[in-house]
Each structure stands twice: as structure tokens, then as C-alpha cells.
MISE-687878 format. One record per residue: residue number from 1; x, y, z of N, C-alpha, C in turn. Coordinates in Angstrom, 3 decimals, always signed. Atoms other than C-alpha are relative to their C-alpha. Example, Ala and Ser with C-alpha at 12.3 -4.5 7.8 and 13.67 -1.06 7.14 Angstrom:
BEGIN
PATI    k       n_x       n_y       n_z      ca_x      ca_y      ca_z       c_x       c_y       c_z
PATI    1    +0.890    -1.190    +0.000   +12.300    -4.500    +7.800    +0.900    +1.200    +0.000
PATI    2    -0.820    -1.190    -0.060   +13.670    -1.060    +7.140    -0.770    +1.090    +0.730
***
This chain:
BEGIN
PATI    k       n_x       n_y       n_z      ca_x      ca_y      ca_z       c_x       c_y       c_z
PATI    1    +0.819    -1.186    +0.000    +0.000    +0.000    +0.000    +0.866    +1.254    +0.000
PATI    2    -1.136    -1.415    -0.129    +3.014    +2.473    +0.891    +0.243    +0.248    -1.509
PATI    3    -0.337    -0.154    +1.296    +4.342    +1.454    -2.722    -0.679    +0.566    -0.664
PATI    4    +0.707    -0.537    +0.299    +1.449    +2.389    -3.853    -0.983    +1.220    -0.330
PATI    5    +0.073    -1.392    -0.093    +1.108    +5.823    -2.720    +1.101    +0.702    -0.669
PATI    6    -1.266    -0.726    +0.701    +4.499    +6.402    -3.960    -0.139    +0.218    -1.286
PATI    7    +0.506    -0.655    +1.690    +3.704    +5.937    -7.490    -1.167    +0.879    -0.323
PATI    8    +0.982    -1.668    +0.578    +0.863    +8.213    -7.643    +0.147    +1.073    +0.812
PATI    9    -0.288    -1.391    -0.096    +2.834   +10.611    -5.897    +0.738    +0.741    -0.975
PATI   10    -1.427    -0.137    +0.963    +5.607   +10.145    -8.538    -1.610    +0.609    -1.426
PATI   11    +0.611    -0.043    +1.367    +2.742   +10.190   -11.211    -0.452    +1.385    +0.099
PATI   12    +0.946    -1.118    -0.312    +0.478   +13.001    -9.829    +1.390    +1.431    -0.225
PATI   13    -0.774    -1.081    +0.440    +4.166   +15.137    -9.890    +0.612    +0.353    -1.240
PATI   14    +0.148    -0.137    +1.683    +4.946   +14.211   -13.336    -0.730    +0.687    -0.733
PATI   15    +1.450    -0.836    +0.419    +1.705   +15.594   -14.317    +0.369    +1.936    +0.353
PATI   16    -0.489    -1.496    -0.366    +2.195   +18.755   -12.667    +1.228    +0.577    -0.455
PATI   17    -1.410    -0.949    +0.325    +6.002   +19.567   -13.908    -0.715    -0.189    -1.587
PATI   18    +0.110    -0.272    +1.079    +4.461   +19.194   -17.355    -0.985    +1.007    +0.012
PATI   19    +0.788    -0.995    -0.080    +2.006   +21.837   -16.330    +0.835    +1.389    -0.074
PATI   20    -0.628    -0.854    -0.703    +4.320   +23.846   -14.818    +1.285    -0.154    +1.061
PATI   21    -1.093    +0.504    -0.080    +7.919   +23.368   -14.517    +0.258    +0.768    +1.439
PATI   22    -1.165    -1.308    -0.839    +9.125   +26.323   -12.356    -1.229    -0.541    +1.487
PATI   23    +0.883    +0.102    -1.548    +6.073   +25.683    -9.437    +0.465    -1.180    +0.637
PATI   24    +0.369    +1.068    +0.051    +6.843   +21.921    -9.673    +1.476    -0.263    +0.985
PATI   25    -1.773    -0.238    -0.845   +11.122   +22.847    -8.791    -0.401    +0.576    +1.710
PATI   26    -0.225    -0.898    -1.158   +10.250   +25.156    -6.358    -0.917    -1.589    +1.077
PATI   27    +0.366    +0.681    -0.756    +7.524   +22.629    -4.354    +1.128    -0.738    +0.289
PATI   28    -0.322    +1.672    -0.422    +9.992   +19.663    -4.722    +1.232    +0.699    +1.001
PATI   29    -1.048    -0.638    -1.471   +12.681   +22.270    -2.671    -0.592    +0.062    +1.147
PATI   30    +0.768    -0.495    -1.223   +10.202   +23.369    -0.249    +0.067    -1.519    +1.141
PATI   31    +0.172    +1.409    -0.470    +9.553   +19.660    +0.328    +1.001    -0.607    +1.118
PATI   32    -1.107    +0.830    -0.399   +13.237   +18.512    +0.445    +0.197    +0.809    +1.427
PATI   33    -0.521    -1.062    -1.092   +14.081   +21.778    +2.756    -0.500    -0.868    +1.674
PATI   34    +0.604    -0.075    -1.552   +11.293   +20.842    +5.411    +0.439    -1.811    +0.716
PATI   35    -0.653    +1.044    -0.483   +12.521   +17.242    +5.588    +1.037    +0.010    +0.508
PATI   36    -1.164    -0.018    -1.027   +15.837   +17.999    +6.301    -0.304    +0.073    +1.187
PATI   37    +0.425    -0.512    -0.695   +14.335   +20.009    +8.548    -0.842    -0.972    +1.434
PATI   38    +0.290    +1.169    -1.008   +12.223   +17.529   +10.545    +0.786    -1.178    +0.373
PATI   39    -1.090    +1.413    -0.179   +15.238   +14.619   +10.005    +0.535    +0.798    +0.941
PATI   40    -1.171    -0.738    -0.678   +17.456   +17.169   +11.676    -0.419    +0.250    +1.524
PATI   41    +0.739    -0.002    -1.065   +14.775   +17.840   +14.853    -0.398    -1.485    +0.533
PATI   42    +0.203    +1.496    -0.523   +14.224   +14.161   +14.984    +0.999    -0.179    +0.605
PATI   43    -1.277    +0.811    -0.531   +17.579   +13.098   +15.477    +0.877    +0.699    +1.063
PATI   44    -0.735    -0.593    -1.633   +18.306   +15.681   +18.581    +1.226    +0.433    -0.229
PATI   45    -1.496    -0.324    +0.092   +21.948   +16.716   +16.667    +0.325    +0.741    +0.473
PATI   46    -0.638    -1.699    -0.051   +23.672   +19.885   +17.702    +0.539    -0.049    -1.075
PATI   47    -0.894    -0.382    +1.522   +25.118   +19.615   +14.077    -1.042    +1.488    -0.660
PATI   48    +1.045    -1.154    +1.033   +22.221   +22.225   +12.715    -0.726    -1.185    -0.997
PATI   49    +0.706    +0.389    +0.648   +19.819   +21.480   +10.084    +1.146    -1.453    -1.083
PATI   50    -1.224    +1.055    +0.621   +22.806   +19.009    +8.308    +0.571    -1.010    +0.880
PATI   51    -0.595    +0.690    -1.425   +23.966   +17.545   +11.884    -0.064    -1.368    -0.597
PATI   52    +0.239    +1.668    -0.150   +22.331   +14.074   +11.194    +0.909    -0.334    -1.347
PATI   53    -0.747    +0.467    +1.190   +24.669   +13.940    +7.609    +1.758    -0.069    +0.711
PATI   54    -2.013    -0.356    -0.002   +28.205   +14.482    +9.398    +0.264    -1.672    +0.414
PATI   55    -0.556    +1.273    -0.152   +28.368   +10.601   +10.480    +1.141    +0.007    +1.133
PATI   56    -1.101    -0.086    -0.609   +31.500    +9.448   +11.967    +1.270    +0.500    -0.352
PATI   57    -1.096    -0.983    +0.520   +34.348   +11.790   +11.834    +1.163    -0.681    -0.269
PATI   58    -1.544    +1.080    +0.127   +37.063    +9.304   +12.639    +0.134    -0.545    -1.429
PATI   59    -0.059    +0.640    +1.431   +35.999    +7.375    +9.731    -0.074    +0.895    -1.240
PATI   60    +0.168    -0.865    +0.715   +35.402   +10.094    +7.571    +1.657    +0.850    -0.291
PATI   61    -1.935    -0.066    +0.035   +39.214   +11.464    +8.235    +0.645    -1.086    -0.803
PATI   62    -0.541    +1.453    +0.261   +40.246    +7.844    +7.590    -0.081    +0.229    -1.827
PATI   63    +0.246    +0.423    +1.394   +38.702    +7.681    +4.060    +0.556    +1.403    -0.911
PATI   64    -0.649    -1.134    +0.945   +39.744   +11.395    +3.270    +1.103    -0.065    -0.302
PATI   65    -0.991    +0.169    -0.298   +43.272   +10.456    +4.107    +0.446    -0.973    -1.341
PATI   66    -0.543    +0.775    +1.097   +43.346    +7.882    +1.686    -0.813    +0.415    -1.163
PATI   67    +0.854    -0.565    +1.368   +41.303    +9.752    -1.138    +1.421    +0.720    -0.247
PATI   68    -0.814    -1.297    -0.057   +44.127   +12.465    -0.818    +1.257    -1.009    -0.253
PATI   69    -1.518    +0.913    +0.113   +46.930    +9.139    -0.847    -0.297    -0.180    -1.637
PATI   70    +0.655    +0.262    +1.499   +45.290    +8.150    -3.963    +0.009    +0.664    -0.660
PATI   71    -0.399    -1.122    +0.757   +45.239   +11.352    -5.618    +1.134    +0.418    -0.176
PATI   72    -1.296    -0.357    -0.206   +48.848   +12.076    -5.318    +0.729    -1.025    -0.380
PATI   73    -0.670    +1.214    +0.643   +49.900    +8.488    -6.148    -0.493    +0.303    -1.436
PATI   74    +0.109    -0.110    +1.073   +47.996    +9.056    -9.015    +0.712    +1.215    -1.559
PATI   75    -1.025    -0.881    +0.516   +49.395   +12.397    -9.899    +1.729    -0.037    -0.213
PATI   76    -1.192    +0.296    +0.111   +52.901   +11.114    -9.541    +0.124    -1.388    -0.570
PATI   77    -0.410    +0.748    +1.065   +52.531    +8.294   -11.775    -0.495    +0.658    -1.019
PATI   78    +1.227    -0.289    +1.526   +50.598    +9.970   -14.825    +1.353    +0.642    -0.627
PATI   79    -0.955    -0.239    +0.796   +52.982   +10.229   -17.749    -0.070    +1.245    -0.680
PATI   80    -0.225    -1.349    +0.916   +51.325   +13.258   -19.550    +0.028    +0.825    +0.464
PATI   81    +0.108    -1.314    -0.496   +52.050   +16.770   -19.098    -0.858    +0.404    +0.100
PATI   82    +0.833    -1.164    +0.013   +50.160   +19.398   -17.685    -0.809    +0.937    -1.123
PATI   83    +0.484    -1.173    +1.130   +50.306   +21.639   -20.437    +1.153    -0.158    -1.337
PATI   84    -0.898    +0.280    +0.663   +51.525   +20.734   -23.060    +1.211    +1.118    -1.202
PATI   85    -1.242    -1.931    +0.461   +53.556   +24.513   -24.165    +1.441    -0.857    +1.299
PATI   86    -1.240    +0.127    -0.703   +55.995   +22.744   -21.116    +0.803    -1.567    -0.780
PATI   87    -0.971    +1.077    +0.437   +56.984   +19.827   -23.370    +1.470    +0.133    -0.519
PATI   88    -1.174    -0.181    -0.261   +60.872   +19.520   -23.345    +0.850    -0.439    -1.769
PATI   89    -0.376    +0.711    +1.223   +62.639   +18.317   -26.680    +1.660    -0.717    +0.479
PATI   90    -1.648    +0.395    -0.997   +66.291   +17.908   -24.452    -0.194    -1.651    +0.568
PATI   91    -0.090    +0.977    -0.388   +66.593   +14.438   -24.127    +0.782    -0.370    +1.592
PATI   92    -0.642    +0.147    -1.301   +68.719   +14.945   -21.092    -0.490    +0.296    +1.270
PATI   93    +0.787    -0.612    -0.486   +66.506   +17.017   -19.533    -0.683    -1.151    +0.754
PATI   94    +0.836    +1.116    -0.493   +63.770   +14.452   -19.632    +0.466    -0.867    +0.867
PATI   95    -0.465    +1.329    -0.753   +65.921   +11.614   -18.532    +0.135    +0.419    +1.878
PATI   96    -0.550    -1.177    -1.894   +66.529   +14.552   -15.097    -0.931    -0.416    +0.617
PATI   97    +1.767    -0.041    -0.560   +62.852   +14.429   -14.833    -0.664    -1.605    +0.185
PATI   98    +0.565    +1.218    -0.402   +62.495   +10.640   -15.178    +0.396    -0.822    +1.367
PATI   99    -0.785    +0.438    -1.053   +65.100   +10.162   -12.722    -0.401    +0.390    +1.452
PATI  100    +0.418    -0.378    -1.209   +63.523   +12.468   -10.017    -1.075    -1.003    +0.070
PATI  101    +1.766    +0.768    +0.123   +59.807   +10.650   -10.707    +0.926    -1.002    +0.579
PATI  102    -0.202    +0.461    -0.480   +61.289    +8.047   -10.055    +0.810    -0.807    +1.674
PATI  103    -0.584    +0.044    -1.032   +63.433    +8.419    -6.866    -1.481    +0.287    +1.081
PATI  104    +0.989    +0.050    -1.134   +60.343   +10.162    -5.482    -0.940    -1.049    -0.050
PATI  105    +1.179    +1.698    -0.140   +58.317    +6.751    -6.093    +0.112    -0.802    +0.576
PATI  106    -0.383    +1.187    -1.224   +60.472    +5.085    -4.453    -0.032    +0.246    +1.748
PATI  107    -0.037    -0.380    -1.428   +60.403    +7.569    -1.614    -1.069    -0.079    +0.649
PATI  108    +1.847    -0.159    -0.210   +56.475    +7.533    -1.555    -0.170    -1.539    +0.449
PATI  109    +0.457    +1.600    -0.426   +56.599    +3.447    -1.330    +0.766    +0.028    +1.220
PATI  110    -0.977    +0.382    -1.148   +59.093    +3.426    +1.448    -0.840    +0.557    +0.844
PATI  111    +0.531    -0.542    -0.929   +57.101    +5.811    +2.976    -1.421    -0.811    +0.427
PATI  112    +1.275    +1.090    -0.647   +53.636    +3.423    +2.630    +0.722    -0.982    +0.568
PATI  113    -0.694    +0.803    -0.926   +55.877    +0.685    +3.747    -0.101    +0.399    +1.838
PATI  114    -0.293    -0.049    -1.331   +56.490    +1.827    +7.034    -1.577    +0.392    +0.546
***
């Protein structure tokens, strides 16, 4: 029966944004707003109207920590340039630049190592 209400809420708003797009945005904000709004009074947070989204911080550190490892491993393996106006034609050059990349790769694994 719940399911059931859901689709002819979904239908009944379909209907209406083809009436009238701009009334149809604004309700479905009003909507979302006051839910937060009551999730956020339900759940007793001191976070503010967002409180009940902050989760656990520890873990949340944790996973940023390694988003940010990941990004940086990734940036220090990726072979193509930036921009490519800094491409080098000095073969010696390059070999300077393959030689650092590589020392710092090794310094970056030593460093997950430990």
C-alpha cells in the first residue's frame, strides 16, 4: 500500500512539472528543505539542520586520508604533461625528470611501507 502511494505521488508530480515546470522545482525544494528540517529535529543533533549527515568523523578522516593518498599516487605516476607549451625536446633534460619521478616513487613506497 506504501508502494502504492508512492507511485501516484511520482505520477500526480509528473503531471504537474508538465504543467508547470518552475512551481513543480520550487515545491519539490520546499519539500526537500522541510525534511531535512524535521530529520534534523528528529535526530536531537547539535550539528544544525545538516547535523544528522556528518556521520562518523574518525571514519570520515580515515577515508579522506586515503582519497588524498590516492590522488597524489595518481598524480605522480601519470605520464602526460600538464600543459603541453611545457613539453621539453632535451633528451637529457627528460631523462633529469624521469630520474627524479622516479626516486620520489620510491620515496612515496618506502614511505607506505612503514
Amino acid at each position: 500500500m506504501k508502494g502504492f502511494c508512492y507511485i501516484v505521488l511520482i505520477i500526480g508530480f509528473f503531471i504537474f512539472f508538465q504543467q508547470n515546470p518552475v512551481y513543480a522545482v520550487i515545491f519539490i525544494g520546499i519539500f526537500i528543505a522541510g525534511y531535512l528540517y524535521v530529520k534534523s529535529k528528529r535526530s536531537g543533533s547539535s550539528g544544525g539542520v545538516f547535523g544528522f549527515m556528518k556521520g562518523n568523523p574518525q571514519a570520515q578522516d580515515g577515508k579522506f586520508n586515503d582519497i588524498m593518498t590516492l590522488m597524489m599516487l595518481q598524480q605522480l605516476f601519470s605520464n602526460s604533461p600538464s600543459h603541453p607549451s611545457e613539453r621539453q625536446s632535451d633528451s637529457s633534460k627528460e631523462k633529469g625528470k624521469e630520474e627524479q619521478i622516479e626516486q620520489t616513487k620510491q620515496e612515496v613506497l618506502e614511505l607506505l611501507d612503514e
